[in-house]
MIROMI-883103 format. One record per residue (C-alpha): x negated, z, y; residue in one letter. Coordinates in steps of 0.001 Angstrom, whole numbers, plus 500000, padded with zeros to 6 digits. Layout:
BEGIN
XZYa
...
//
This chain:
BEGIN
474566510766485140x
475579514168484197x
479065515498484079x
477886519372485015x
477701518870488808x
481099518012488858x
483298520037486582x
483274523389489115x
484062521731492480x
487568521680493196x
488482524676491236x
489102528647492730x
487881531458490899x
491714532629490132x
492264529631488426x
494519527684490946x
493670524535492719x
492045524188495914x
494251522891498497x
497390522975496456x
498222526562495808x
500136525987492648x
498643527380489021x
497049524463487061x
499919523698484878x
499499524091480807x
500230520696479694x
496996519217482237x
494544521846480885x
491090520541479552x
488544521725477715x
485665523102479115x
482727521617481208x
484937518310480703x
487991516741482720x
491350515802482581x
491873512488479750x
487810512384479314x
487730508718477000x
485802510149474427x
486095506822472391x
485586503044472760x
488726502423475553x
490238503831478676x
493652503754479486x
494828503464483124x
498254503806484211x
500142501145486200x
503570503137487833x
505648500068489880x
509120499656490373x
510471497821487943x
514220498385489148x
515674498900492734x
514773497357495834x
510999496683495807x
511190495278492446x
510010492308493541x
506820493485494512x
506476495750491697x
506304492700488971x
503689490921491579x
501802494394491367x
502049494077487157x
500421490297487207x
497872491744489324x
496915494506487135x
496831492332484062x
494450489718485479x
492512493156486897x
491952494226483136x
491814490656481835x
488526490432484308x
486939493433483828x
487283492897479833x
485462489558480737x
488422487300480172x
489884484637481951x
487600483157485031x
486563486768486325x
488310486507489685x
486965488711492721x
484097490395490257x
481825486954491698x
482515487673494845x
482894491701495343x
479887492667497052x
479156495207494378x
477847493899491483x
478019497062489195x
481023495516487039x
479874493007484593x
482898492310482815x
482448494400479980x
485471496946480261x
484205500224482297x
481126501875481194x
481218499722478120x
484641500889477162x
487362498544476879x
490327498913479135x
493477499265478235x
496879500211480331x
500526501501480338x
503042501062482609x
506024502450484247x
508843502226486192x
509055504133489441x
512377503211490257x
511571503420494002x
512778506863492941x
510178509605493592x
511077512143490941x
511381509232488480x
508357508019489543x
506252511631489140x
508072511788485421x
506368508377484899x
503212509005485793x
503475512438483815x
504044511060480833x
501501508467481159x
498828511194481767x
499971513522479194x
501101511283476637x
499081508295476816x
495524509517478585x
495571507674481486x
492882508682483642x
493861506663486284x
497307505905488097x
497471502873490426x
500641501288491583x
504283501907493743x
505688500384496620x
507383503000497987x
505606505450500208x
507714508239499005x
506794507431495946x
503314506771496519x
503175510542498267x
504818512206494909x
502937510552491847x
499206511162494762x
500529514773494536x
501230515376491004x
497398513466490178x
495546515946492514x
497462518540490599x
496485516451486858x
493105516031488177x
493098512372487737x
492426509544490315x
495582507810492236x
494749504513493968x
497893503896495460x
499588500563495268x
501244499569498459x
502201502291500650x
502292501900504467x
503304505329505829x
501197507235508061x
501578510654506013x
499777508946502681x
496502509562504261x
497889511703507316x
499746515397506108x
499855514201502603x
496070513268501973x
494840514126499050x
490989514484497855x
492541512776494853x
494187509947496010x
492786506355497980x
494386503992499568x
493800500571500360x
496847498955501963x
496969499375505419x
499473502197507429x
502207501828510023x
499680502801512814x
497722500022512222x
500545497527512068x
501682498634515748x
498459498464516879x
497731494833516021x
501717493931516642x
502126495258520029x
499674492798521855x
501185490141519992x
504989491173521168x
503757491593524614x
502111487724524487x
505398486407523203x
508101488533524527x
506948490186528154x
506661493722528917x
510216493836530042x
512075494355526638x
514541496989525377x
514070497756521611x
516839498800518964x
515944500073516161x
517308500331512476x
515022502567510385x
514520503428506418x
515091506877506317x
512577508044504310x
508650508572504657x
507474505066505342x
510373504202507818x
509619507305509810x
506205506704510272x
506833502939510886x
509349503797513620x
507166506001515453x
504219503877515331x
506033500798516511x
508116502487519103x
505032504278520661x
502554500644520585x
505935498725522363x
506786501431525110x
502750501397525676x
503161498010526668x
506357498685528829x
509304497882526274x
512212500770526131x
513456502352523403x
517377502110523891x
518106503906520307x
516816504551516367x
519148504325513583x
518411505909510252x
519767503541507283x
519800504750503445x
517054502734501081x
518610500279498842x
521777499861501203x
523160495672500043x
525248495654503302x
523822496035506676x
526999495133508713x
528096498833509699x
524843498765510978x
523782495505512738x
527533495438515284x
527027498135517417x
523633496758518152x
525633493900520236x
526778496224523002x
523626498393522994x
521922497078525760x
519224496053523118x
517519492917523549x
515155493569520216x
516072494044517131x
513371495846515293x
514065496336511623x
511590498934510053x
512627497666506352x
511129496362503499x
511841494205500441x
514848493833499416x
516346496035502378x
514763494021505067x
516089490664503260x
519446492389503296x
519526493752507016x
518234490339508216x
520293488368506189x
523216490358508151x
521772490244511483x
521288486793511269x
525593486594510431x
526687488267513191x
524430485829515112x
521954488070517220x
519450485324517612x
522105483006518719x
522970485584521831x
521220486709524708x
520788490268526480x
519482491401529677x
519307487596530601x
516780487316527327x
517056485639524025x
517741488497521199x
514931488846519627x
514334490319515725x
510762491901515006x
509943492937511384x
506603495027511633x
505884495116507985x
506728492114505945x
505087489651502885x
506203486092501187x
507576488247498772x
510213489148501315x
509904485782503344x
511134483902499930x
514460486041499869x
514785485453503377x
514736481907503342x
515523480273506900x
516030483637508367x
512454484393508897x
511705481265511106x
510094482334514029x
510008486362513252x
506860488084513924x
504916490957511576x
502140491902510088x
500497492060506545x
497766493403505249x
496762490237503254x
497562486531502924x
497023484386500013x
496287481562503013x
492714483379504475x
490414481375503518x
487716484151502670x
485605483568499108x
487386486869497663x
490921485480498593x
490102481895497083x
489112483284493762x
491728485619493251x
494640483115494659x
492802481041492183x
492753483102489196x
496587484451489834x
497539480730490731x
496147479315487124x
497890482374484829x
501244482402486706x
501602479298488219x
501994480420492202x
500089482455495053x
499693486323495319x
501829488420497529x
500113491132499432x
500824493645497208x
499150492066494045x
496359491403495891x
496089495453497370x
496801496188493193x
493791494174491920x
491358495167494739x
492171499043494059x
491851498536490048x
488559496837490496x
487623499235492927x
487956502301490606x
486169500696488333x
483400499826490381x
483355503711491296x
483404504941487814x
480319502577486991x
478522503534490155x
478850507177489846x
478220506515486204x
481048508744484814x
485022509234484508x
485223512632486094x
487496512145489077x
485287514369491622x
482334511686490653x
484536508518491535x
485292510731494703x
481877511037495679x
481744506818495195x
484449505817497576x
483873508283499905x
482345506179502979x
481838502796500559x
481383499848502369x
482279496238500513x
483145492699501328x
484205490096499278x
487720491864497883x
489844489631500565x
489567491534503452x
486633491172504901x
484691494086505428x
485842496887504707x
485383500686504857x
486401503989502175x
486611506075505162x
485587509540503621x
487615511646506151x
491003510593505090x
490377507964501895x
491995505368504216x
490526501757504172x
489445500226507413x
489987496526507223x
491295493565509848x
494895493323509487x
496909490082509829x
499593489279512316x
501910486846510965x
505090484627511964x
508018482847509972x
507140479188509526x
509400477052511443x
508547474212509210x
507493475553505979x
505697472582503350x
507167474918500032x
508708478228498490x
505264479425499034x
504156478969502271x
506921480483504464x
504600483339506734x
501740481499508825x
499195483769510480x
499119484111514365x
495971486402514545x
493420488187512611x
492846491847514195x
489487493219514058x
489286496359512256x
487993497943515902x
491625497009517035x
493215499064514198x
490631502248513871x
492185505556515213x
490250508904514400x
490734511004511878x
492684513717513882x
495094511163515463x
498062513157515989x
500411510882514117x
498022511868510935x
497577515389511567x
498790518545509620x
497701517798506093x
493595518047504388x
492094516153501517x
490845519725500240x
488859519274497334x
488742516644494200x
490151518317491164x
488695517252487716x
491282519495486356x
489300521305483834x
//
């Protein structure tokens, strides 16, 4: 396929890019009729930006295993994972478009402008022309801004706010990890069989991006279903101690604890609210409930006995029993030596993905791999079925609903599902007001 039809869209006659408003900056300049970090010779370099350091560093060295085995299996190594059961069968395990793949990494920090100088250098010093990773939603927002401003592809990592395919969309940038709209969605009914409709909710909140949008998503699906909000409490990311936080919750007049943190935050802030014993105690003639909406085994391991009986969600188990789940808990299971946490598996799906797009559309340019994933429907990647939606570059997938294990068999197996929501449960449309005020625009191939 030709490059020509693509190297124009995107671009304004003065020189600026569409939908961003800023001048296209010297150091991401191509030449002409080609695009930003065009492989002109035998390999391709994509970009892997985690955090390495801070609190989601645990997921961020899950999300590095899973992009090794990714390029292991589409260099036709190891047992090939997902690529035998992805329902496209464009990759063949001979690198992308013949070219072998190779990758760099950073460290994100959890830090957004670290995380932007990271994925900078990567594209200007090393080529990438792809950057996948993060599990920070602020993050996730910054490095998806700076590639539509590169003109390279961002696949995001995990990232659950709203605003990553709500105000922040970018033509640019995909995601495949679910959003905190979804969570709610399949939570509430869940909350409602297991708790009443009689329930007054406290919440402690991670004040940035992601805790925001979690907060309002939860807090609307639970006072839907007749639970009261009694207050939200803004906590800083990466706090250790949780105390200052968790005691006035006592005398609130809470009788749900709903802690919109993640990693090593929401080990923390349980951890503490277990101390002061809030699900020893009883409110409003209730048991004292916690709820953590977003949550993984990553997170369940450094909980330990805390997270019997708490109920989330996830956007993938290693447990599903699905062909694409087997293989790649499989493949994972036989280099490392244990399961996949969500966020691995959301890593490898995206990386494969791209690929897939790039060999479809039959070139690198980013507005070709645009025109791919836009509306592509696949199975087989662990999901089920599953939609690009082409509106917002969201996926549309079932989402899990999952509860601590009061008996857990091993390290491993600490979350058992409670429900699978179909995707119909989770769909909202594309002007939902808790995803309004931001447009894709158009893809830049930044040339």
């Amino acid at each position: 396929m030709s490059n020509s039809r693509f190297t124009r869209r995107g671009l304004l006659k003065t020189g600026t890019l569409a939908g961003v408003g800023l001048a296209m900056p010297t150091i991401f300049t191509a030449r002409a009729n080609a695009f930003t970090n065009d492989p002109t010779g035998g390999s391709v370099t994509l970009g892997f930006n985690v955090p390495q350091t801070g609190a989601y560093a645990d997921e961020g060295a899950d999300e590095l295993r899973a992009f090794e085995l990714a390029v292991e299996h589409l260099n036709g190594g190891g047992d090939g994972g997902m690529l035998s059961t992805f329902s496209s069968k464009a990759l063949q395990g001979n690198g992308i478009l013949g070219k072998k793949v190779q990758y760099v990494t950073g460290d994100t920090q959890t830090k957004s402008d670290a995380a932007r100088a990271s994925a900078q250098s990567m594209i200007q010093k090393d080529g990438a022309i792809m950057i996948s990773g993060g599990s920070s939603s602020g993050v996730a927002v910054a490095v998806q801004g700076l590639c539509q401003e590169a003109g390279v592809i961002f696949m995001a990592g995990l990232t659950h706010s709203n605003d990553t395919t709500g105000k922040d969309r970018k033509a640019n940038g995909f995601r495949h990890f679910f959003n905190a709209y979804m969570s709610a969605a399949a939570l509430a009914p869940v909350l409602k069989g297991l708790y009443g409709t009689d329930r007054a909710a406290y919440h402690l909140t991670a004040d940035y991006t992601w805790g925001w949008t979690q907060e309002e998503s939860i807090a609307a699906a639970t006072e839907a279903i007749g639970w009261s909000t009694i207050n939200k409490v803004r906590t800083p990311l990466g706090l250790g101690d949780y105390s200052s936080y968790i005691a006035p919750v006592l005398n609130s007049g809470a009788d749900v604890l709903i802690l919109n943190h993640y990693g090593g935050d929401m080990v923390n802030s349980l951890t503490n609210a277990v101390q002061f014993g809030i699900r020893d105690r009883q409110a409003n003639g209730k048991n004292f409930e916690i709820v953590v909406p977003l949550y993984s085994e990553l997170m369940a391991r450094g909980a330990g006995q805390n997270i019997k009986g708490i109920p989330g969600s996830q956007n993938w188990d290693w447990k599903l029993q699905d062909d694409g789940t087997k293989a790649f808990v499989k493949s994972f299971g036989t280099k490392f030596g244990f399961p996949p946490s969500q966020a691995a598996q959301t890593c490898y799906a995206q990386t494969l993905l791209y690929a897939d797009a790039v060999t479809r559309a039959g070139t690198f340019n980013p507005c070709g791999v645009v025109e791919a994933l836009e509306g592509f429907e696949f199975d087989g990647l662990g999901n089920g079925k599953t939609l690009y939606r082409a509106e917002d570059h969201q996926c549309f997938k079932d989402v899990i609903v999952v509860r601590g294990k009061e008996n857990p068999e091993n390290e491993f197996d600490l979350v058992e599902i409670v429900e699978v929501t179909p995707v119909g449960q989770v769909t909202y449309a594309p002007d939902h007001p808790m995803f309004a005020g931001g447009a894709l625009g158009a893809c830049n191939p930044g040339a």
